[in-house]
Backbone and ligand atoms as CSV (ligand in chain L), in Angstrom:
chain,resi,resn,atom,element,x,y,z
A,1,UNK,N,N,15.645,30.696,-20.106
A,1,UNK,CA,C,14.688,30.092,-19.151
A,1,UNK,C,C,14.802,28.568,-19.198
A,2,UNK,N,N,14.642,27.754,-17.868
A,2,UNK,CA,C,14.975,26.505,-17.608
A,2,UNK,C,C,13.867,25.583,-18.932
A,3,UNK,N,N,14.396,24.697,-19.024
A,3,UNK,CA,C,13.460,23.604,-19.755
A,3,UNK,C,C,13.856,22.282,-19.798
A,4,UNK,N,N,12.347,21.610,-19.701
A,4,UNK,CA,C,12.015,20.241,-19.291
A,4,UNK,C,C,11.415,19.762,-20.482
A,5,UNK,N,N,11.917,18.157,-20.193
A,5,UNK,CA,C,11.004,17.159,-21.265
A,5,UNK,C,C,9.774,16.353,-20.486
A,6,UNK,N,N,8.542,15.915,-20.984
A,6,UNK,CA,C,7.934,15.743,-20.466
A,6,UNK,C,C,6.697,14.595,-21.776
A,7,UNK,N,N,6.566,13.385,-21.323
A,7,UNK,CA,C,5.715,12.864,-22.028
A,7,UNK,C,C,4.989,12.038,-21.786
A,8,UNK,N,N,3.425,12.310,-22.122
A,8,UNK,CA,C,2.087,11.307,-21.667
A,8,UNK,C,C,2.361,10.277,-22.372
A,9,UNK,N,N,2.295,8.986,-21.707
A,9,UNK,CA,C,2.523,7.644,-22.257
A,9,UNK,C,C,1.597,7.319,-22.883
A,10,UNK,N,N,1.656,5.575,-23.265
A,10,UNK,CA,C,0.147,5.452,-24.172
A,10,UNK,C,C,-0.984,5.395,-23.543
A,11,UNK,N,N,-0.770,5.001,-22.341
A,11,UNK,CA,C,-2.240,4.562,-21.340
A,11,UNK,C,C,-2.627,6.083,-21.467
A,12,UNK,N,N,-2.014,7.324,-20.830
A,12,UNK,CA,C,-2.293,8.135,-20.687
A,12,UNK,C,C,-3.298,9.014,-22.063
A,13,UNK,N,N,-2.610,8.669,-23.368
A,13,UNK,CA,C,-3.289,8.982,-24.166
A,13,UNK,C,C,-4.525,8.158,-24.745
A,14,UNK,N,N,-4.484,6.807,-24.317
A,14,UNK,CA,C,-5.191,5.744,-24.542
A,14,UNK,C,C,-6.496,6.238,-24.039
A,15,UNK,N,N,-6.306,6.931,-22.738
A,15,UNK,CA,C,-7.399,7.624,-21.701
A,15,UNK,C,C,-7.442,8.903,-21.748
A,16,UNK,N,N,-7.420,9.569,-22.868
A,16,UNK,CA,C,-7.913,10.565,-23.319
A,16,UNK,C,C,-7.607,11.833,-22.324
A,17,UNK,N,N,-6.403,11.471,-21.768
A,17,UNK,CA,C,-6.030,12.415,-20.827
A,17,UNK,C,C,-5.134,13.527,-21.161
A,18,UNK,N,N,-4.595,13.108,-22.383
A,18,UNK,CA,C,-3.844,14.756,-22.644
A,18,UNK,C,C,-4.297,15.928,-22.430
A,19,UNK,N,N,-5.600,16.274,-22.673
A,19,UNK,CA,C,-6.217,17.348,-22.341
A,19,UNK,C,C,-6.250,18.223,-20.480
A,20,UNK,N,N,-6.673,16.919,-19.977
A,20,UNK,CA,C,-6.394,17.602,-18.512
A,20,UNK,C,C,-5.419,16.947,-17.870
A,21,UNK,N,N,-4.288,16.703,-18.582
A,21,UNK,CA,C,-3.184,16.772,-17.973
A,21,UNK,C,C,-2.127,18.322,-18.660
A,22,UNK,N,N,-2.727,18.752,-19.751
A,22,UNK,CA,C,-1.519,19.587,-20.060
A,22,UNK,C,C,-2.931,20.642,-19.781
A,23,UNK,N,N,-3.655,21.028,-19.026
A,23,UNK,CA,C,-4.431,21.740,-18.633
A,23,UNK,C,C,-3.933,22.132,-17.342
A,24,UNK,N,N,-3.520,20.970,-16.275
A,24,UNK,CA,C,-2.605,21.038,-14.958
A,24,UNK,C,C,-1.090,21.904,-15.220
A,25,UNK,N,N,-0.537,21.326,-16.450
A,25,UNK,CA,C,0.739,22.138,-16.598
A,25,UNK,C,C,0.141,23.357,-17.085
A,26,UNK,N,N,-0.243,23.600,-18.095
A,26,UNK,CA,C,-0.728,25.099,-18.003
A,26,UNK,C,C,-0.981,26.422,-17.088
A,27,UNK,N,N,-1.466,25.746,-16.079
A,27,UNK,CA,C,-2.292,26.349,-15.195
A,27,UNK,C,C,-1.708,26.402,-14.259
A,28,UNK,N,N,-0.677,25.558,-14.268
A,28,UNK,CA,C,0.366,26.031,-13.111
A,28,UNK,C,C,0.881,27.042,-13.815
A,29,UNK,N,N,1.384,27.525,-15.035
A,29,UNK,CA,C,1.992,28.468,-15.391
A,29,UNK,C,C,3.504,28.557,-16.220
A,30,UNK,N,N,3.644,26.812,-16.308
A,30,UNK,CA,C,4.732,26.814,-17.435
A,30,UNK,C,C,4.020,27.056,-18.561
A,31,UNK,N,N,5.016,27.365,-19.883
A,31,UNK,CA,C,4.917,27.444,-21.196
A,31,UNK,C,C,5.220,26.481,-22.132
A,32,UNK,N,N,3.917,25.748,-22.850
A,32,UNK,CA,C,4.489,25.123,-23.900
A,32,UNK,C,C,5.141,24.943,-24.967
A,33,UNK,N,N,6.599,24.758,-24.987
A,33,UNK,CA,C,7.583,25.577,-26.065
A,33,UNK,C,C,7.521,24.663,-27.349
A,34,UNK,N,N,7.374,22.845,-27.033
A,34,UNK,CA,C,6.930,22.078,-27.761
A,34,UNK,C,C,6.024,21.202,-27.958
A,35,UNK,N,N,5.400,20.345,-28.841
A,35,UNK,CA,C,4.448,19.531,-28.243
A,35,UNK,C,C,4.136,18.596,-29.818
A,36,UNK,N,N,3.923,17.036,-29.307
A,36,UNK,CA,C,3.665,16.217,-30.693
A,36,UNK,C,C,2.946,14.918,-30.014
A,37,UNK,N,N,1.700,14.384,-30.966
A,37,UNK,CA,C,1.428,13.386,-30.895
A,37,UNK,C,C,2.381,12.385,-31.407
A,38,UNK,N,N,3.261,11.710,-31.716
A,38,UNK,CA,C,4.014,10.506,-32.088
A,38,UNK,C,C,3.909,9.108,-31.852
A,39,UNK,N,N,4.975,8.085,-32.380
A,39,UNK,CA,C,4.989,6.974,-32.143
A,39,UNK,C,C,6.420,6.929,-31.594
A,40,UNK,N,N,7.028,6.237,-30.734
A,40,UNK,CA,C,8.439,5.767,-30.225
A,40,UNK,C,C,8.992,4.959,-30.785
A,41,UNK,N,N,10.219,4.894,-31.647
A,41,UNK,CA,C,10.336,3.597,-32.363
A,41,UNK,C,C,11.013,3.348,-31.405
A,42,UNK,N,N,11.632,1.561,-31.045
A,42,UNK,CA,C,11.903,0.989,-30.787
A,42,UNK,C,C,13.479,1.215,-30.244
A,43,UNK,N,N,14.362,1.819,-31.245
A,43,UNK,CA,C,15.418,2.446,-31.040
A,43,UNK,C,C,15.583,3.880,-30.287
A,44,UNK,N,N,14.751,4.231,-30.310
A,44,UNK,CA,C,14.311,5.709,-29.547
A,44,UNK,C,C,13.927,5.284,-28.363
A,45,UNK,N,N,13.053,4.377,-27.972
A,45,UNK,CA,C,12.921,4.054,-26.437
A,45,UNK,C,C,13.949,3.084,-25.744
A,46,UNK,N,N,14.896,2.366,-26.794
A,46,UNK,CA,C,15.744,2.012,-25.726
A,46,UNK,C,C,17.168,3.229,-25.307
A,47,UNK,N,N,17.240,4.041,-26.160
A,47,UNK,CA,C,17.913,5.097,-26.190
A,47,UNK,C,C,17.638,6.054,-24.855
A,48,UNK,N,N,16.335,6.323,-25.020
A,48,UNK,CA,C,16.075,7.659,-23.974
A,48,UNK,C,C,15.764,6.382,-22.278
A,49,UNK,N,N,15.663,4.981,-22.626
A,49,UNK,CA,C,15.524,4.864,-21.200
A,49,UNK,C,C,17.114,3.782,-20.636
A,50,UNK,N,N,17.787,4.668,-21.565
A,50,UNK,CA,C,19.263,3.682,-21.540
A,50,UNK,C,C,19.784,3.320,-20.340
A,51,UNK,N,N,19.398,4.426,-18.977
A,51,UNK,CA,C,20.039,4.292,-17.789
A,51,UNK,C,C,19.310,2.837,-17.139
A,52,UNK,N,N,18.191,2.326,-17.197
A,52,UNK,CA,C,17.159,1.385,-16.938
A,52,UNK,C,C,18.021,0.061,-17.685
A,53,UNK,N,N,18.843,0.159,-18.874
A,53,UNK,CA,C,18.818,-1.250,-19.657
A,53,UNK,C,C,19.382,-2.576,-18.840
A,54,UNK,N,N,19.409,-2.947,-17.920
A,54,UNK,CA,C,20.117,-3.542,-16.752
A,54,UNK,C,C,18.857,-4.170,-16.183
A,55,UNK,N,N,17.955,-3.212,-15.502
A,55,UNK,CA,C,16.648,-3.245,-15.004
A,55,UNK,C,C,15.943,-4.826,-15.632
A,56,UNK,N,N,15.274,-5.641,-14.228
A,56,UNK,CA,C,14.239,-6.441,-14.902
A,56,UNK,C,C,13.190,-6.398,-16.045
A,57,UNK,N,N,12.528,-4.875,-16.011
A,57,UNK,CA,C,11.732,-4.578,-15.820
A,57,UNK,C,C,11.866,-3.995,-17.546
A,58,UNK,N,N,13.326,-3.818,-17.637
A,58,UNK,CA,C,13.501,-2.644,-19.271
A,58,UNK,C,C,12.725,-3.158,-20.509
A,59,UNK,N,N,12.863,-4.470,-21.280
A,59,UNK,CA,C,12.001,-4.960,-21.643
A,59,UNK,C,C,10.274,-4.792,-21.863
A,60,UNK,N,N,9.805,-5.083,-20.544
A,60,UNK,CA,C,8.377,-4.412,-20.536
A,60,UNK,C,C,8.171,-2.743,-20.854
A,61,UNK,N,N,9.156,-1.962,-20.319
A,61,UNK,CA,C,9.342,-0.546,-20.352
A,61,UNK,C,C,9.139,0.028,-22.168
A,62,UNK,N,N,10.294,-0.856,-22.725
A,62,UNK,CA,C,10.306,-0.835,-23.629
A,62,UNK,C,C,9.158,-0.709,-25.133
A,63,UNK,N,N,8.495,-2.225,-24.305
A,63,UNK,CA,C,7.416,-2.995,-25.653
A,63,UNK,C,C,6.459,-1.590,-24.812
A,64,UNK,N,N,5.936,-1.442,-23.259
A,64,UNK,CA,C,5.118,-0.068,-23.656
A,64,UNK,C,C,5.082,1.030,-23.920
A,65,UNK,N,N,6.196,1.907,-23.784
A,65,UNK,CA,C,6.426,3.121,-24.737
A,65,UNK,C,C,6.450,2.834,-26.009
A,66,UNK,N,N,6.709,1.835,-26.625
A,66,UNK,CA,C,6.270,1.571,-28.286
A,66,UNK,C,C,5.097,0.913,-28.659
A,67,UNK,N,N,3.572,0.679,-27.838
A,67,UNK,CA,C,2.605,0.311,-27.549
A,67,UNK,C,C,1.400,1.487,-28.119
A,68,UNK,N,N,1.371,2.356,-28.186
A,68,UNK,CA,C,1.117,3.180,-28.782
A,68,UNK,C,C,1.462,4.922,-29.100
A,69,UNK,N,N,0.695,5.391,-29.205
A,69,UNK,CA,C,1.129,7.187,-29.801
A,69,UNK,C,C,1.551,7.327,-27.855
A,70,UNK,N,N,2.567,8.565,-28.016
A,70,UNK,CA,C,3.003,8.919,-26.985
A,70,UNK,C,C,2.668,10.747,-27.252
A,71,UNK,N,N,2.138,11.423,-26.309
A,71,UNK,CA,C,2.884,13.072,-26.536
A,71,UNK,C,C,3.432,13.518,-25.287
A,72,UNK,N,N,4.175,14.078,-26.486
A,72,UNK,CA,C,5.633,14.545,-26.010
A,72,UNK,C,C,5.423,16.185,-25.842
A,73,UNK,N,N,6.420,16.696,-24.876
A,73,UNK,CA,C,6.020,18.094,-24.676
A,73,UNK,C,C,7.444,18.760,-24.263
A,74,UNK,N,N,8.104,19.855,-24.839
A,74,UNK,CA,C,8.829,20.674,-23.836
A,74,UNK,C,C,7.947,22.088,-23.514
A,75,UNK,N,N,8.104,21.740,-22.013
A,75,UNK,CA,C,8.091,23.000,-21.003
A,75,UNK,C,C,9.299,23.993,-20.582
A,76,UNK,N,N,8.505,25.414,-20.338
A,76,UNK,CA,C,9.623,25.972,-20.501
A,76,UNK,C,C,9.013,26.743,-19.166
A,77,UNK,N,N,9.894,27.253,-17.807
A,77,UNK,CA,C,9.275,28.308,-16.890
A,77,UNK,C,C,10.638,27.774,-15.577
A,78,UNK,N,N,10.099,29.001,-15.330
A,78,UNK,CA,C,11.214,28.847,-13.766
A,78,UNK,C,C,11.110,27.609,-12.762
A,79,UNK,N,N,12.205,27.250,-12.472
A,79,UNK,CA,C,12.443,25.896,-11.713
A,79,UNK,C,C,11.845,24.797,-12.515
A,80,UNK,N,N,11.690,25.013,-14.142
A,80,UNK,CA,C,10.428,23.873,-14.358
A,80,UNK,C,C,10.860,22.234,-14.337
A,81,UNK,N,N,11.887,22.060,-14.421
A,81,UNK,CA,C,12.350,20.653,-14.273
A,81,UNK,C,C,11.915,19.777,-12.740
A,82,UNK,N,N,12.123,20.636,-11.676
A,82,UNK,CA,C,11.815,20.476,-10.391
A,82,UNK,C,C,10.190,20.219,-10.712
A,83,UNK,N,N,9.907,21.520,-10.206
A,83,UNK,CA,C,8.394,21.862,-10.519
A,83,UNK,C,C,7.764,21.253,-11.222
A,84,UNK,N,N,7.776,20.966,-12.554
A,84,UNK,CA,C,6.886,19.722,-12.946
A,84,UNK,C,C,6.887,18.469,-12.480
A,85,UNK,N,N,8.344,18.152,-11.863
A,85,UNK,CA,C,8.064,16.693,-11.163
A,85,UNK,C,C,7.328,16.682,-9.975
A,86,UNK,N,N,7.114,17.770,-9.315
A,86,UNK,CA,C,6.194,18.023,-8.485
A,86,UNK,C,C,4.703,17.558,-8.563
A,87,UNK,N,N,4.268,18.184,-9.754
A,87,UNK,CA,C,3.141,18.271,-9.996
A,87,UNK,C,C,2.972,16.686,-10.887
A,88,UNK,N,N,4.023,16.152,-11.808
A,88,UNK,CA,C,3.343,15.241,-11.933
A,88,UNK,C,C,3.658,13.905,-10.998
A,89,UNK,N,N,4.160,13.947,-9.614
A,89,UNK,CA,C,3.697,13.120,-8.538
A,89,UNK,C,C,5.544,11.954,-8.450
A,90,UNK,N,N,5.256,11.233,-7.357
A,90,UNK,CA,C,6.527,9.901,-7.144
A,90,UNK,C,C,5.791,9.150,-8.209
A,91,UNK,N,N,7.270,8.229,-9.091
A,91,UNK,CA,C,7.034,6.876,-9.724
A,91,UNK,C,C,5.964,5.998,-9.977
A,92,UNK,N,N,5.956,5.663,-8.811
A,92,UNK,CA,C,4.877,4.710,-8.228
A,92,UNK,C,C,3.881,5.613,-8.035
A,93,UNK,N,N,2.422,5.046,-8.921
A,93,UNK,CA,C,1.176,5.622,-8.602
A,93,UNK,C,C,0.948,5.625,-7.070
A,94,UNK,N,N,1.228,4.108,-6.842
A,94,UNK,CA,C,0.681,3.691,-5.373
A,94,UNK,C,C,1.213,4.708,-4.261
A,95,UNK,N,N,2.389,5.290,-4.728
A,95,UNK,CA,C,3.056,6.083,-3.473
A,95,UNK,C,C,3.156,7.889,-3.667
A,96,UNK,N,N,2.323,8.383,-4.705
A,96,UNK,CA,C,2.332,9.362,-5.542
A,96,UNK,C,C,0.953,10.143,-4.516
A,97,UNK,N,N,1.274,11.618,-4.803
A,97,UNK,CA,C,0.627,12.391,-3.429
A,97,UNK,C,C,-1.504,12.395,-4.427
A,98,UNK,N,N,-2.196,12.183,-3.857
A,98,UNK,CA,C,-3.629,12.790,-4.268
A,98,UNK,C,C,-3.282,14.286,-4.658
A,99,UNK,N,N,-3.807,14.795,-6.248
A,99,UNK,CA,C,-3.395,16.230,-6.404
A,99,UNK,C,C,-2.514,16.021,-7.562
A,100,UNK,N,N,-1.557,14.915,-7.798
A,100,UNK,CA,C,-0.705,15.163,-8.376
A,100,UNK,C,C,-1.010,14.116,-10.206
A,101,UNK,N,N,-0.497,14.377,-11.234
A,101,UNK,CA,C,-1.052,13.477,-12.064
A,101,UNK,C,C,-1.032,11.739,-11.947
A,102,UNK,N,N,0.717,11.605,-11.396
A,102,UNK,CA,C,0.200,9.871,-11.577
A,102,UNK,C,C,-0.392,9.714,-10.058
A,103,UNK,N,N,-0.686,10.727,-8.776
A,103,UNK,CA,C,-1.450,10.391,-7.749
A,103,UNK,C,C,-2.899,10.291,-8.200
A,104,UNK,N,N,-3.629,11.362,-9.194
A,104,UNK,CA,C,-5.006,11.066,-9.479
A,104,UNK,C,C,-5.296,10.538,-10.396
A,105,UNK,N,N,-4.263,9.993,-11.946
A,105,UNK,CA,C,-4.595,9.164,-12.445
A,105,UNK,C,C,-3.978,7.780,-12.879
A,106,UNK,N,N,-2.969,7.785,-12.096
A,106,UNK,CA,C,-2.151,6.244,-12.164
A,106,UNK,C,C,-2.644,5.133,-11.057
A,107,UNK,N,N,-2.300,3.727,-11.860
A,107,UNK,CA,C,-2.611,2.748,-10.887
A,107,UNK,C,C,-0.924,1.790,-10.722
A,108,UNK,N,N,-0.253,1.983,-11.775
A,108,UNK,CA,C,0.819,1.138,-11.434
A,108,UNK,C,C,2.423,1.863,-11.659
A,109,UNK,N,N,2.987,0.999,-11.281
A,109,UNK,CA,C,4.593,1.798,-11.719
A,109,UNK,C,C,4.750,1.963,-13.123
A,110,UNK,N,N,4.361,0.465,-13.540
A,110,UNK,CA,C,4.332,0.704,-14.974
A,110,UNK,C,C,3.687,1.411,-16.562
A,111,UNK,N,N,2.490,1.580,-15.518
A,111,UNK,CA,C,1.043,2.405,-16.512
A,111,UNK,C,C,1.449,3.167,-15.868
A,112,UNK,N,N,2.442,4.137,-15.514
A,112,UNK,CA,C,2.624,5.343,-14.535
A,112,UNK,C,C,2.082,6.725,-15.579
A,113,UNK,N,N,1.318,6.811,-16.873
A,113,UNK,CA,C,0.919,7.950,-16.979
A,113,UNK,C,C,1.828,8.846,-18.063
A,114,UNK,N,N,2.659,9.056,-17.397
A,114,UNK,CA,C,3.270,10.321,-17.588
A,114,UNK,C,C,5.099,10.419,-17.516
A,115,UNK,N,N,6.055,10.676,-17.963
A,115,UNK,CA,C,7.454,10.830,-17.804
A,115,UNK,C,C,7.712,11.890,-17.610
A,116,UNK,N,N,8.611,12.479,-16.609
A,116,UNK,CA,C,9.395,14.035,-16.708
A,116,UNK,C,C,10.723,13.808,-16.588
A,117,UNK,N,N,12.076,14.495,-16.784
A,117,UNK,CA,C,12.716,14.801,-17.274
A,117,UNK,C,C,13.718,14.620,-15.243
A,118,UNK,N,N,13.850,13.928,-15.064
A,118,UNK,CA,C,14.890,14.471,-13.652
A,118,UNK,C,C,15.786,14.970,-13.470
A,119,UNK,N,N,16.562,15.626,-14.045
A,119,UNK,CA,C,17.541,16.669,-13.981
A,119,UNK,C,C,18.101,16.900,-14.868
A,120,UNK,N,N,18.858,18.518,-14.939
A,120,UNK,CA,C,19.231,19.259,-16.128
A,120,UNK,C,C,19.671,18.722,-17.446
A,121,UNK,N,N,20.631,17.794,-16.634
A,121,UNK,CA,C,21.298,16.883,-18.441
A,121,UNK,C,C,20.624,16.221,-18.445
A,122,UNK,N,N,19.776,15.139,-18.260
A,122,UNK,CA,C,18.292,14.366,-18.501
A,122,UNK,C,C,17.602,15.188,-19.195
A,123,UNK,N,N,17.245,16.156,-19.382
A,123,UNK,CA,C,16.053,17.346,-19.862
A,123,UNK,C,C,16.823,17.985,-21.090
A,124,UNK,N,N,18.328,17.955,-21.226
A,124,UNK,CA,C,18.743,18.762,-22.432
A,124,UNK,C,C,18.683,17.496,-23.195
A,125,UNK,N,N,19.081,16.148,-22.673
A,125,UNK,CA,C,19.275,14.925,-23.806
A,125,UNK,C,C,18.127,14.703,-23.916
A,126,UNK,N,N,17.053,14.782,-23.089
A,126,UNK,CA,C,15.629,14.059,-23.849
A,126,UNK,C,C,15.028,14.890,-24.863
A,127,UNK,N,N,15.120,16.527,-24.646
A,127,UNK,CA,C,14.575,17.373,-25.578
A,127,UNK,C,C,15.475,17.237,-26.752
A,128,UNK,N,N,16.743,16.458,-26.800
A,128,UNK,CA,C,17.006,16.938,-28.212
A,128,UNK,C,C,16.657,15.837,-28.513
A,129,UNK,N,N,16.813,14.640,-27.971
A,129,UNK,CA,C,15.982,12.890,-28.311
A,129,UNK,C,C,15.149,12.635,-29.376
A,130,UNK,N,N,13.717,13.750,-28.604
A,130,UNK,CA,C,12.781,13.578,-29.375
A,130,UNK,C,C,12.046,15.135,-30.189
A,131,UNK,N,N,12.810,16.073,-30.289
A,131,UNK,CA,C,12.781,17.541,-30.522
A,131,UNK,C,C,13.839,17.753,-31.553
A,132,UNK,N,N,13.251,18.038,-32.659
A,132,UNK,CA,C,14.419,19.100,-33.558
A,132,UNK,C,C,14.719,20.284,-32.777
A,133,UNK,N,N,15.483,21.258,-33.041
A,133,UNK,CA,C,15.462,22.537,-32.673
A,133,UNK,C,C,14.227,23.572,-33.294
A,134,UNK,N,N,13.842,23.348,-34.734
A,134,UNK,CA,C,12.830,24.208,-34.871
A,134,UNK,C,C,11.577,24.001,-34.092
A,135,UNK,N,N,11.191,22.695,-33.635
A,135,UNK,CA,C,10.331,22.164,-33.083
A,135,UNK,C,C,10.354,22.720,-31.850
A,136,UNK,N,N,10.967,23.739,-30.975
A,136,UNK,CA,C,10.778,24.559,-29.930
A,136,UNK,C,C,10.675,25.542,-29.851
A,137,UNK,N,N,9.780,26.173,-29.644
A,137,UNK,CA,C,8.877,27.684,-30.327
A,137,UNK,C,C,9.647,28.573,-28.996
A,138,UNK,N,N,10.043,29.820,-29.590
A,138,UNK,CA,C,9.998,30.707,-28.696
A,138,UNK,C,C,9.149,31.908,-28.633
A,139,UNK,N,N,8.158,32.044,-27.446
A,139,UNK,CA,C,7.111,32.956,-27.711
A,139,UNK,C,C,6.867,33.605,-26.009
A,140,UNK,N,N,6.227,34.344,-26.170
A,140,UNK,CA,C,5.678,35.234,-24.642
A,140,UNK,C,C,4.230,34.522,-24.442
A,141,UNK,N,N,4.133,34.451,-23.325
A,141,UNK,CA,C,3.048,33.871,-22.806
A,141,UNK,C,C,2.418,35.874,-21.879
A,142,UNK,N,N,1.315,35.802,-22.612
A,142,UNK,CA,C,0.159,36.904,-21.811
A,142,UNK,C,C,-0.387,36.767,-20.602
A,143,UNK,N,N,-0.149,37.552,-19.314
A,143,UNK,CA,C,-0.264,37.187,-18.441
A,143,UNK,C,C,-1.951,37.608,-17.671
L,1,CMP,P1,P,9.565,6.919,-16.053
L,1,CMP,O1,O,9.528,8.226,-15.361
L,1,CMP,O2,O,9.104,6.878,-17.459
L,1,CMP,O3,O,11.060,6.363,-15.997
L,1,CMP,C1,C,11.368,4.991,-16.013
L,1,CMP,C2,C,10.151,4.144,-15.916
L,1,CMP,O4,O,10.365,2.809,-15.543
L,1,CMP,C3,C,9.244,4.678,-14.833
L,1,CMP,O5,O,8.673,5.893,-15.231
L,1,CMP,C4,C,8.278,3.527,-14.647
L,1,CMP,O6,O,7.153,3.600,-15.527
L,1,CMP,C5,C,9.128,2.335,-15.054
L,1,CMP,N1,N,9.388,1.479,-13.903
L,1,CMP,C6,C,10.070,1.787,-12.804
L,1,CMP,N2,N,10.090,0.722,-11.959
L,1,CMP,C7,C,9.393,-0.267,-12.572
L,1,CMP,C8,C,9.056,-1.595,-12.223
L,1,CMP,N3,N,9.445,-2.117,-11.052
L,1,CMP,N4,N,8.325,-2.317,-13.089
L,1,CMP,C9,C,7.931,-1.786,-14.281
L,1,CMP,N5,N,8.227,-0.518,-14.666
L,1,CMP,C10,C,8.953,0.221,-13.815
């Protein structure tokens, strides 16, 4: 079964939003295969946002994913790489649908909330990034 990486930034946890944000993934009906409160070191966030290092912007990217605790999550369910980017909304808060996480709780590109995984090899390198292998549970979800 497909699987995605997926992680609430610090604002996001700053704002006490882990809860009803992995309440939205739930409830759509993926499975949580992993999941950790952490810190990003420094070498780990320029790593996983390596395609960006060029970017004006990488720098700031940087100092806030290592700004505080981040959680991190792999999802596991059909189409879920797609499908969660669905649900958690476009980049930009400002341009992100009402309904979606950074549409109902983001204000900027940069406090955007939340990260998902954009396609298949993006989602196998970020889960092993920040995921051991035991650290991904395999279990049945009760329907
Ligand atoms: P994310 O999905 O984590 O992937 C790369 C991140 O770069 C993106 O979310 C945004 O938070 C951030 N980003 C993209 N464009 C800008 C920008 N113009 N200024 C600051 N941050 C940006």
């Amino acid at each position: 079964m497909e699987k995605t990486f997926l992680m609430i930034k610090p604002d996001g946890v700053q704002r006490n939003l882990i809860g009803p944000i992995v309440e939205r993934l739930e409830n759509k009906g993926f499975k949580l295969a992993g999941a950790k409160l952490m810190h990003v070191s420094e070498s780990l966030a320029k790593t996983h946002y390596q395609e960006h290092q060029d970017k004006p912007f990488f720098g700031e990217l940087v100092d806030f994913i290592t700004s505080g605790p981040v959680f991190a999550m792999v999802l596991e369910g059909e189409n879920v790489i797609d499908t969660a980017r669905l649900v958690v909304g476009a980049t930009n808060p400002q341009q992100a649908a009402p309904g979606t996480i950074r549409g109902d709780f983001g204000l900027t590109v940069g406090k955007n909330i939340i990260h998902g995984s954009d396609s298949p090899e993006s989602a196998e390198r970020e889960i092993g990034l920040f995921f051991d292998e035991s650290e991904v549970l395999d279990y049945d979800l009760i329907n």
